[in-house]
C-alpha positions in Angstrom: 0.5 -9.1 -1.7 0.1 -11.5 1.4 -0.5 -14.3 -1.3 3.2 -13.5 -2.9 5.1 -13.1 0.4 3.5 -16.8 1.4 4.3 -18.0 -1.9 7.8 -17.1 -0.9 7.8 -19.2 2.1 6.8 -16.4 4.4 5.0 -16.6 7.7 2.0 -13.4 7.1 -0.3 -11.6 9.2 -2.9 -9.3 7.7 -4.8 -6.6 9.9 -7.1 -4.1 9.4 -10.4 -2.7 11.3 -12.5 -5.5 9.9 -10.8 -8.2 12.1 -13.4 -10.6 10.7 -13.0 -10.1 6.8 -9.1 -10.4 7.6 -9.5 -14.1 9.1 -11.7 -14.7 6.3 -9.1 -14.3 3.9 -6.9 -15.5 6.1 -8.6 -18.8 6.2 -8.6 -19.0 2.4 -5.0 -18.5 2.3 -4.3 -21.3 4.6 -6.4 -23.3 2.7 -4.2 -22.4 -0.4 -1.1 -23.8 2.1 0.1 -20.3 3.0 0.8 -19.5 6.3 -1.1 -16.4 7.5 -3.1 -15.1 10.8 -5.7 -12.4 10.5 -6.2 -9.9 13.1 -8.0 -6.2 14.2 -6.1 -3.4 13.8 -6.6 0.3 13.0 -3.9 1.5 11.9 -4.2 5.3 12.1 -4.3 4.5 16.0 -0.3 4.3 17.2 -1.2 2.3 20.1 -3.3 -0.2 18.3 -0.4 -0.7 15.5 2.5 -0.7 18.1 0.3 -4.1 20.1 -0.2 -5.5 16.5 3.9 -5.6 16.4 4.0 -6.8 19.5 1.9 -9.6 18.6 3.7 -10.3 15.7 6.9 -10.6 17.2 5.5 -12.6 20.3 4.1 -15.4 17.4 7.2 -15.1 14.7 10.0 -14.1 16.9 10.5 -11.3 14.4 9.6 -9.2 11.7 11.4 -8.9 8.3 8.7 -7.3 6.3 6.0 -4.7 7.1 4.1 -3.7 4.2 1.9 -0.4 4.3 -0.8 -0.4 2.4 -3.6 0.8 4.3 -5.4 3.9 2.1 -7.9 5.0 0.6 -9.4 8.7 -0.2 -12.4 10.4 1.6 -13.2 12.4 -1.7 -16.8 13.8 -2.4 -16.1 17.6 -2.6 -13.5 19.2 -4.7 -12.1 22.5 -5.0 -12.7 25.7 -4.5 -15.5 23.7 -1.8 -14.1 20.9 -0.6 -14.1 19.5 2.9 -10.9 20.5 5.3 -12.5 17.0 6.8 -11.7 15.0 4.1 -8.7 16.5 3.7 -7.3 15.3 7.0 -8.7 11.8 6.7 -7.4 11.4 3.5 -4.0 12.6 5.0 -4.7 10.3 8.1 -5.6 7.2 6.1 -2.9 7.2 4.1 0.2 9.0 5.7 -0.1 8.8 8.8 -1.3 5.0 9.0 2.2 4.6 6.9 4.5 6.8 9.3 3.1 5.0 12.1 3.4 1.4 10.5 7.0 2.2 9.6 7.9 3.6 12.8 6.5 0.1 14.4 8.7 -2.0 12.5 11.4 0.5 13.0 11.7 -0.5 16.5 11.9 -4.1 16.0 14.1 -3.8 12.6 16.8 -2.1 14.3 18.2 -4.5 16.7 18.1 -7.3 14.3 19.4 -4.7 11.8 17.6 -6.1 8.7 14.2 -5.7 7.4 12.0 -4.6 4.7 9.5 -1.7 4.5 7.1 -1.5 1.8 4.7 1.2 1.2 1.9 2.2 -1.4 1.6 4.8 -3.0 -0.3 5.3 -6.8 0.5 7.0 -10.1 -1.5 10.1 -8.3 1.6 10.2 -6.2 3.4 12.3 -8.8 0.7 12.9 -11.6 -2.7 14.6 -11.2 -6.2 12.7 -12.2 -7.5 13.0 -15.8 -10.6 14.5 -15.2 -12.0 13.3 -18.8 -12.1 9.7 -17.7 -14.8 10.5 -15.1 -17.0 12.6 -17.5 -20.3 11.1 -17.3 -20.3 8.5 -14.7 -21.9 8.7 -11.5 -17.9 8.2 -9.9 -16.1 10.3 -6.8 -12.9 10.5 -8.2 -9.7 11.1 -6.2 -9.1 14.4 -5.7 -6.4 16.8 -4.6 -6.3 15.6 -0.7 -5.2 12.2 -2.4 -2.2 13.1 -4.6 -1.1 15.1 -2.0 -1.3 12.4 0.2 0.6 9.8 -1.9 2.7 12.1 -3.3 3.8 12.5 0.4 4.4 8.5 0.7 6.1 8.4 -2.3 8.8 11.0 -0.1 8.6 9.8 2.9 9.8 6.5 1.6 13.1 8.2 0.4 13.4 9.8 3.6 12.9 6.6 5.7 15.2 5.1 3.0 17.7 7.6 4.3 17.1 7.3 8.1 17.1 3.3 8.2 20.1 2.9 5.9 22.7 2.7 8.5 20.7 -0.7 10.3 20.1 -2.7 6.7 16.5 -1.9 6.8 15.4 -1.1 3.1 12.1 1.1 2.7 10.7 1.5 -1.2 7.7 2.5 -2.5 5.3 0.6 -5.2 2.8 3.3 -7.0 0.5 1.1 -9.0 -1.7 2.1 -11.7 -5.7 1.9 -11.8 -6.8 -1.4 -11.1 -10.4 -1.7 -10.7 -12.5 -3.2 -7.7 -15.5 -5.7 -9.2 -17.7 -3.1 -7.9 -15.8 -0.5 -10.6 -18.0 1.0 -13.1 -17.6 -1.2 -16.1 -17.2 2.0 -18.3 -14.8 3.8 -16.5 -13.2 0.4 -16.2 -12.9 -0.2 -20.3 -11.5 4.2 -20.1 -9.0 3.0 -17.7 -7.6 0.0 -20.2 -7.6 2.0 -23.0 -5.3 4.7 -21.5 -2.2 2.8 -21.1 -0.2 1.2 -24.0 -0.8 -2.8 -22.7 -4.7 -1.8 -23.6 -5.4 -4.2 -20.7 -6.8 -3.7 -17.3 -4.8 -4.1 -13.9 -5.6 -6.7 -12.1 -4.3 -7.4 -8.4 -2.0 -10.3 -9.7 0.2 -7.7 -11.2 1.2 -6.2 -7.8 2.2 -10.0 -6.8 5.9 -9.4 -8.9 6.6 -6.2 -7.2 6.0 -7.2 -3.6 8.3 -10.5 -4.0 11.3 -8.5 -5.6 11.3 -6.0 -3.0 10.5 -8.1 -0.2 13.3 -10.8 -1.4 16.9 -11.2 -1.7 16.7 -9.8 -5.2 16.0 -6.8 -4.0 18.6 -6.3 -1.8 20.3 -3.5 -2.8 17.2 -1.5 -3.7 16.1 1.1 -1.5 14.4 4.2 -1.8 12.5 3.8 -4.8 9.4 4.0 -6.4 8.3 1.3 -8.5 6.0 1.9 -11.2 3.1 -0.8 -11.5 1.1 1.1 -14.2 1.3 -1.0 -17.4 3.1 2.1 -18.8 -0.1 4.6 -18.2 1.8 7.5 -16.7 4.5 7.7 -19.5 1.7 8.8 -22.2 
C-alpha cells in the first residue's frame, strides 16, 4: 500500500511498534525513489497515534490520507472455551487501533476539509471461516473474536463515512481475500487458491489497485464502501 500511494507521487510515513523494521522498509522504498519515513508507533495507544499525527503534520504540512491497517487476531482457543483475553485484543488490535487512527486524522482533516480514510477489513468481515480448509494442518485459524472484529470495521467505515461527509473527508473500507505470508503453510496455501474462481493465490500486489483508486482523484465520489479484494472467493 505505501508502495502504491508513493507510486502516486505521495510523501508516506509507515509506523508500527517495530520502529526498526519500519525504517527498514522504509529505506528500501527510498531506494525504489519513493518518498517515505519510518517511525514507532502503537497504535492501540491514543496518545502514541495522536504525536504520530503531530509528527506527520509537523514534516508534510498536512495529511490527506491515513490508512488503517494495523490487525491481526489473537486466536488459539475457540468456542465454547475460548479466551475473553483474546477476545479483547483481537477487538483492541483491530477496532480500536482503527477508531483511534481515524479519529487522529479526523482532527487534522477537518480544517483543511479534505482527506482520505482507508481502513482494512477482510472477507471474514461479513462471511464466517471455512473450517474445512484448516482440517489437518497444524494452523490457528481466525476465529469468532476476528469476524466480529472486522465485521465491525467494515461498519464503522459507513458510519465515519456518515460523520465526515459534511468536511469532504471520504472513509471506505478494502476487505481483501486470503493472501498468504511466505511463512503460510504451503498446503493451506494451494486450499486457499483453489477456492476462488481465478484459481490463483493473492499476493500483496493486488491490494496496490485498491489503495490508489480510493486514495486518488478517481475515487472521489466513493465513500462508504467496502471493496472486495478476494479474486471472487466470497461469491462461491
Amino acid at each position: 500500500m505505501a508502495t502504491a500511494l508513493g507510486e502516486l507521487g505521495a510523501a508516506t510515513v509507515i509506523a508500527s511498534r517495530r520502529k526498526a523494521l519500519c525504517e527498514q522498509v522504509a529505506a528500501e522504498l527510498q531506494e525504489a525513489g519513493i518518498r517515505c519515513v519510518g517511525l514507532g508507533c502503537d497504535v492501540t495507544d491514543e496518545a502514541q497515534v495522536n504525536a504520530l499525527v503531530e509528527d506527520v503534520v509537523k514534516m508534510h504540512g498536512r495529511l490527506d490520507i491515513m490508512v488503517c491497517n494495523a490487525g491481526g487476531a489473537a486466536t488459539t482457543s475457540y468456542i465454547p472455551n475460548a479466551s475473553i483475553d483474546e477476545f479483547t485484543r483481537t477487538w483492541e488490535m483491530n477496532v480500536k487501533s482503527t477508531y483511534i487512527c481515524a479519529q487522529a486524522a479526523a482532527r487534522v482533516m477537518i480544517p483543511q476539509r479534505s482527506g482520505t480514510i482507508i481502513t482494512l477489513g477482510s472477507i471474514h468481515g461479513f462471511l464466517s471461516a471455512d473450517k474445512r480448509l484448516y482440517e489437518g494442518l497444524d494452523f490457528n485459524r481466525s476465529g469468532p473474536p476476528y469476524q466480529a472484529a472486522k465485521g465491525g470495521i467494515v461498519n464503522l467505515t459507513r458510519a465515519l463515512a456518515v460523520e465526515l461527509g459534511d468536511y469532504n473527508i471520504t472513509v471506505n473500507c478494502i476487505s481483501p481475500g486470503q493472501i498468504p505470508k511466505s511463512t503460510t503453510d504451503p498446503e493451506l496455501a494451494e486450499r486457499c487458491r483453489l477456492s476462488n474462481p481465478l484459481e490463483r493465490t493473492g499476493v500483496a500486489d493486488d491490494i496496490k489497485g485498491s489503495v490508489a483508486l480510493l486514495a486518488s482523484r478517481a475515487g472521489n465520489w466513493i465513500t462508504g464502501h467496502n471493496l472486495v479484494v478476494d479474486g471472487c472467493w466470497s461469491l462461491w
